[in-house]
N, C-alpha and C positions, 0 to 999 in steps of 0.2 A: 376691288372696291372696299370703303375701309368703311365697318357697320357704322350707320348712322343711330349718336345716343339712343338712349330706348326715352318715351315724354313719361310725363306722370301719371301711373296707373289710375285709373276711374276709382270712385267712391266704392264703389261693388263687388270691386278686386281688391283692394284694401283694408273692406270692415267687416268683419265676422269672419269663419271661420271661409275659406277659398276651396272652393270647389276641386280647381286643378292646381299644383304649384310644382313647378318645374325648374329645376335648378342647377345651371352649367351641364344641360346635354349635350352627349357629342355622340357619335357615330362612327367608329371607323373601318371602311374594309379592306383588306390582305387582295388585291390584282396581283397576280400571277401568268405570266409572258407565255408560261409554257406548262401544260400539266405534269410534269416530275418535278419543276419547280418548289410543287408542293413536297414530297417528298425528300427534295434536298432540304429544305428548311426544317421539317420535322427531324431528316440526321443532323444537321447541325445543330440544333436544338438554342437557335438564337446568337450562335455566334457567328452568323454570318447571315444576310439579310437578302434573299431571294423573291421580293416583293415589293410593291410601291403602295403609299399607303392613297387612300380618295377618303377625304373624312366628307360623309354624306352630311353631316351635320356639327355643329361646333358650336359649344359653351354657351347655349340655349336659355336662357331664364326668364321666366313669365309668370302671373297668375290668371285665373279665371274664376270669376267669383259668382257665388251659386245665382242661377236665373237668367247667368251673361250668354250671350250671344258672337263668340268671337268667331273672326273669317281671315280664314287662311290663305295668302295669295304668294304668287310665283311662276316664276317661266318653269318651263319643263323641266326637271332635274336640280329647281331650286332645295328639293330638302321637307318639301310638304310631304309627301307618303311615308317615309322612313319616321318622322317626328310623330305623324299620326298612329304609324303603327308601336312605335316605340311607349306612345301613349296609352295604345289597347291590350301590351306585354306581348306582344306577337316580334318584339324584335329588344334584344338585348341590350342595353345602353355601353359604348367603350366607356363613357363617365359620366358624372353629373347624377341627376337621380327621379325622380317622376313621385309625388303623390297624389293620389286620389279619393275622393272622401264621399263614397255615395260607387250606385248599382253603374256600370259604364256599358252601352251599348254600343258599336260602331258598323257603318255603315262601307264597309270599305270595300269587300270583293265580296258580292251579295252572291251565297250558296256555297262559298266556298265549305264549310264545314258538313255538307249535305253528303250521304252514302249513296251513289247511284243505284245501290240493289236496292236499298229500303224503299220504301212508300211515301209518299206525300206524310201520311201520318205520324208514321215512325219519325220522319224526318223535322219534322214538328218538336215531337217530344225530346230529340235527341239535341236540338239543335237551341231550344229554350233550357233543357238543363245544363247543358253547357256554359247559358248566359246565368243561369243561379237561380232557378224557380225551380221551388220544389212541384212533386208529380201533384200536387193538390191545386195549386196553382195553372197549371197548365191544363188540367181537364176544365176549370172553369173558365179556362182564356181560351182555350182549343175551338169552339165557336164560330166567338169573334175573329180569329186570325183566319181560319176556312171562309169566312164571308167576306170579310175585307180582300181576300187574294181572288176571290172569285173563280175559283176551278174545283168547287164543290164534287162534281161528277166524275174528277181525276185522282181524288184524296186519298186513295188505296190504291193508287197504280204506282206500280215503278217511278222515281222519279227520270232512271235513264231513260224513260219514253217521253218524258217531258220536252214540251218546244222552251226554245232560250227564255220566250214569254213567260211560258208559267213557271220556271223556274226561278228568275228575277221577284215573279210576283208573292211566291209563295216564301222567300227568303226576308224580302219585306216587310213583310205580315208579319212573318216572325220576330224579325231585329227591332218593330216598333210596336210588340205587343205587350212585351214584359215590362215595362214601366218603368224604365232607365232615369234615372236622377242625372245623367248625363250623356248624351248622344254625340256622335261622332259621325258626321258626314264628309264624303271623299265623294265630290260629282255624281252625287245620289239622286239628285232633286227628281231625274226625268228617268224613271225606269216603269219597263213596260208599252202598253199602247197609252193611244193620248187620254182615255179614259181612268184609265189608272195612273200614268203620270201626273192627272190634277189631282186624282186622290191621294197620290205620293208627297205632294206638295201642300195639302191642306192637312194633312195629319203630322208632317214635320212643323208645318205654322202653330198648328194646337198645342204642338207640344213647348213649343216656344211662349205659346201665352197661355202656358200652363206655370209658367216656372220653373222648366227645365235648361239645362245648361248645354248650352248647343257650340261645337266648334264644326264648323263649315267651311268645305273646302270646294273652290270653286275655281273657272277660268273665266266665269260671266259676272263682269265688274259690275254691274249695275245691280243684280239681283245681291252683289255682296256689302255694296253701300247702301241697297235699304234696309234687307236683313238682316244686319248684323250691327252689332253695339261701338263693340270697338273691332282694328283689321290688324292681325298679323303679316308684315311681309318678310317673306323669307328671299334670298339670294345666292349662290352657292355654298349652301349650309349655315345661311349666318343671318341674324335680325338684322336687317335694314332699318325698319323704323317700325314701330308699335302705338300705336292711338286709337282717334275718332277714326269713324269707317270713311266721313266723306273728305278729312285731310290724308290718311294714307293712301286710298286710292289714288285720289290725285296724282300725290309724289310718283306712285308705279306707274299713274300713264304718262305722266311725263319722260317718267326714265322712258320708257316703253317709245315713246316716239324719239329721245336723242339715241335709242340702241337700235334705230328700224334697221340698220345696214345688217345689223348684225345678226337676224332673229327671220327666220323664215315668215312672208308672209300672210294672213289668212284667208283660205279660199274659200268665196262667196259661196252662198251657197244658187242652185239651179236659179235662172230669169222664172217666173212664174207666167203660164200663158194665159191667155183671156179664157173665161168659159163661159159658155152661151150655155149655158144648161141649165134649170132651176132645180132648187134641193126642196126636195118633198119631204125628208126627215131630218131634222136636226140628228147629230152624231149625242150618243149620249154620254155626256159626264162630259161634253166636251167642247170645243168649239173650232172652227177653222172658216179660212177662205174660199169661199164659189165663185168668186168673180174679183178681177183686180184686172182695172182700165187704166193704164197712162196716157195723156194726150200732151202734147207742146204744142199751142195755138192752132189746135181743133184736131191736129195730125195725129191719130191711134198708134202708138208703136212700144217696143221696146229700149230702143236705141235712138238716140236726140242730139243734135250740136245746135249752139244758141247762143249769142252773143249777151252782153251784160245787159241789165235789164230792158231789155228789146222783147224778150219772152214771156208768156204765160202759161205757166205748167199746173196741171189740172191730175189729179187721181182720187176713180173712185172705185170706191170697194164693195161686195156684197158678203156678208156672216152667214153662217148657220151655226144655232148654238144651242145647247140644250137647254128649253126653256125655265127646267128648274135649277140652273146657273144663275146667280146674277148677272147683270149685264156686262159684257165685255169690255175692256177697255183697247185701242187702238189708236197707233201710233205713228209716224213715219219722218223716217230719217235722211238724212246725204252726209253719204260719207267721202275721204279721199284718203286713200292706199288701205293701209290692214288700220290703223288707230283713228287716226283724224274725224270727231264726229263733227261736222260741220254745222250740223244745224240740228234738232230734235224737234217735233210736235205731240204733243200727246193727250188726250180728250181727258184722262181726269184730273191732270195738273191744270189746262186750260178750263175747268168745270162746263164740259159739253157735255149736254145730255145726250146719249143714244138712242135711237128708238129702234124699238124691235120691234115682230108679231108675235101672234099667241103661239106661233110654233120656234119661236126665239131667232127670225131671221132679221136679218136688217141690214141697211145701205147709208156708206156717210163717202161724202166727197169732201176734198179739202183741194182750195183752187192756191198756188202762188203767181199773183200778177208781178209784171214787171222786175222778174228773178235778179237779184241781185247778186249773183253766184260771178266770179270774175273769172282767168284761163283756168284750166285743167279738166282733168276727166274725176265729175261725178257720179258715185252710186245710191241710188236710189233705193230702201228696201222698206216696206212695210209691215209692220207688227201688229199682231191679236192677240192679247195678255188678258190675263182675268180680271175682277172689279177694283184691285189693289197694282196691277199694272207693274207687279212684280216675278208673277209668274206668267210664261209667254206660252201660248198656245201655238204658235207659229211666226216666223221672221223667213220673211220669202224679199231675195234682191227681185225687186220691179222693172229697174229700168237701169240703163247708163244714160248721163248726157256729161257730152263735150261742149265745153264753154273757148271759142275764140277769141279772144279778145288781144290787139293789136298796142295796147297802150305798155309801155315798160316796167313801169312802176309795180313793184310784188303785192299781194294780199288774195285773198278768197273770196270776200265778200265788199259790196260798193256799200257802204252807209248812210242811210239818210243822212246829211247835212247841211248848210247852207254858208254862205262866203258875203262878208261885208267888208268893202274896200271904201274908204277915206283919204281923201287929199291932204297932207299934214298929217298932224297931231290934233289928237281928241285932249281933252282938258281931265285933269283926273282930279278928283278933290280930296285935298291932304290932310290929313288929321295928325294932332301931335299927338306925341308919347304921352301919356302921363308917368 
């Protein structure tokens, strides 16, 4: 595919000095058939060529301008991880060249810098001087990063005794303690339990409407068209196209639906079952599903066939949530195969108020009369995201329903319309040119 032009960079990446400026990167690695391979190429010393080349990345040019927001998108082995790291100096450029102008944090492979024999603490101190804080600094931050990670009572133990939990957490803490003038996230957003996952996500936002310079890499398109300014798409090592977050999106789901042949599909995640149970405590820092009812004209179930609007499909949901959250927001969709969102609802684009109780629980139903869904097999799933309805506390598939419908004519959905037919010719009244 042949990269599509790059549009015109934003006012932000343009004026003042550019945070990030990247210019004609490439990538490329030496595949080798067989391992003596290597060594025949080392005796030949290049006159003769025992290797193929895979350029992970190719003549890359971009800026990012202090306070921006950009978001990185891409099929698997488009070229994001290699560019990110190639960003953070953790990977050498075959050309092109990388400046950077301000303290860089990244978020890529959280612990990786971490000594299994040392200590929570040790590991702290070793792992902020590494990112450029002198030892004065890190005893006044030393704290905050123990109380944000939340495993206070482990901070002198080995970290090889650490569960996967506290190790993500405690690596977090750190990568978002030293006060990065520019941050670098690789599918960070949700590490941890769900309690520290929101807190993972509200201290990346902080630091976002701080003024910090955020590049964000993600495979959840929607979380990267609200948060992000402008979107990088990359494609087998190469810019696709570069702009607004909510026109290059686009562009990628479109590609995304003319490549479904070609691209593994995504698998739903578990049907969520009904529960009869009440929740006595809210989950804290957090919030999720206790109850999630499907019905198709009064029938309880998981699974539905229904003809075009013949049907009325009803779901309702109960929250627990921690009541010193703001209110949740909730959502729910129908989708058909891995891309096709069919339909979207969502309570604070619609401006529905929520009600909850003092212990932050609460119940909303949303009824669809007379479904206008035409043939195929649709999926159902329901989402609980927090007050900005960007970050998801949970997306549980609900239901499938199969639609019959016997008429020929192709489409997904029946449109309200109406049809006015006349005998003749109606009278049009003509105007001249002037």
């Amino acid at each position: 595919m042949k990269p599509i032009e790059l549009t015109q960079q934003t006012a932000a990446a343009s004026t003042d000095v550019a945070a990030i400026s990247i210019n004609n990167l490439s990538k490329c690695y030496q595949l080798y058939e067989q391992p003596h391979d290597r060594l025949k190429q080392f005796l030949w010393r290049g006159r003769k060529q025992y290797f193929r080349e895979f350029w992970a990345l190719r003549d890359v040019s971009f800026e990012v301008g202090k306070g921006e927001v950009l978001g990185i998108i891409g099929r698997n082995g488009a070229g994001k991880s290699t560019l990110l790291q190639l960003l953070c100096g953790t990977l050498t450029p075959t050309s092109g060249n990388v400046q950077v102008n301000g303290r860089i944090t990244a978020l890529l492979e959280l612990g990786a810098g971490f000594n299994p024999e040392f200590s929570g603490r040790e590991n702290v101190y070793l792992s902020a001087s590494i990112m450029g804080l002198p030892k004065h600094e890190i005893d006044a931050r030393f704290e905050e990063i123990v109380d944000f990670s939340g495993i206070r009572e482990f901070i002198d133990q080995p970290v090889k005794t650490y569960s996967s939990g506290m190790y993500v957490r405690l690596a977090f803490s750190v990568a978002t303690s030293v006060d990065p003038d520019i941050l670098v996230v690789d599918e960070a957003l949700s590490v941890g339990d769900g309690e520290f996952a929101r807190k993972s996500f509200d201290r990346i936002r902080s630091m976002k409407e701080a003024g910090k310079t955020i590049l964000f890499c993600s495979h959840t398109l929607y979380q990267v068209e609200v948060f992000c300014d402008r979107v990088l798409w990359l494609d087998h090592g190469e810019c696709q196209h570069l702009g607004k977050s909510q026109d290059v999106v686009q562009r990628y789901s479109d590609f995304l639906l003319g490549d479904s042949q070609q691209i593994a599909p995504v698998q739903p995640v578990a049907v969520a079952e009904v529960v009869q149970e009440t929740v006595v405590q809210a989950p804290q820092g957090y919030a999720r599903f206790t109850l999630i009812e499907v019905s198709l004209d009064g029938n309880i179930g998981h699974e539905f066939s229904g003809r075009p609007t013949e049907n009325h499909l009803s779901i309702r949901v109960q929250f627990a949530s921690d009541p010193e959250l703001p209110v949740p927001s909730i959502g729910f969709s129908f989708k058909q195969g891995a891309h096709i969102v069919v339909a979207c609802a969502v309570s604070l684009s619609e401006q529905i108020t929520i009600q909850r109780d003092e212990q932050g629980r609460g119940e909303v139903q949303i009824d669809y009369p007379a479904l206008p869904l035409r043939k195929g097999e649709y999926l159902i799933f329901a989402h609980l995201g927090c007050e900005t309805a960007v970050y998801l506390y949970e997306t549980v598939q609900i239901a499938t329903l199969t639609i019959d419908d016997t008429r020929p004519e192709p489409g997904l959905v029946d449109l309200a319309h109406s049809w006015q037919t006349l005998a003749g010719h109606s009278k049009l009244e003509s105007k001249s040119a002037l």
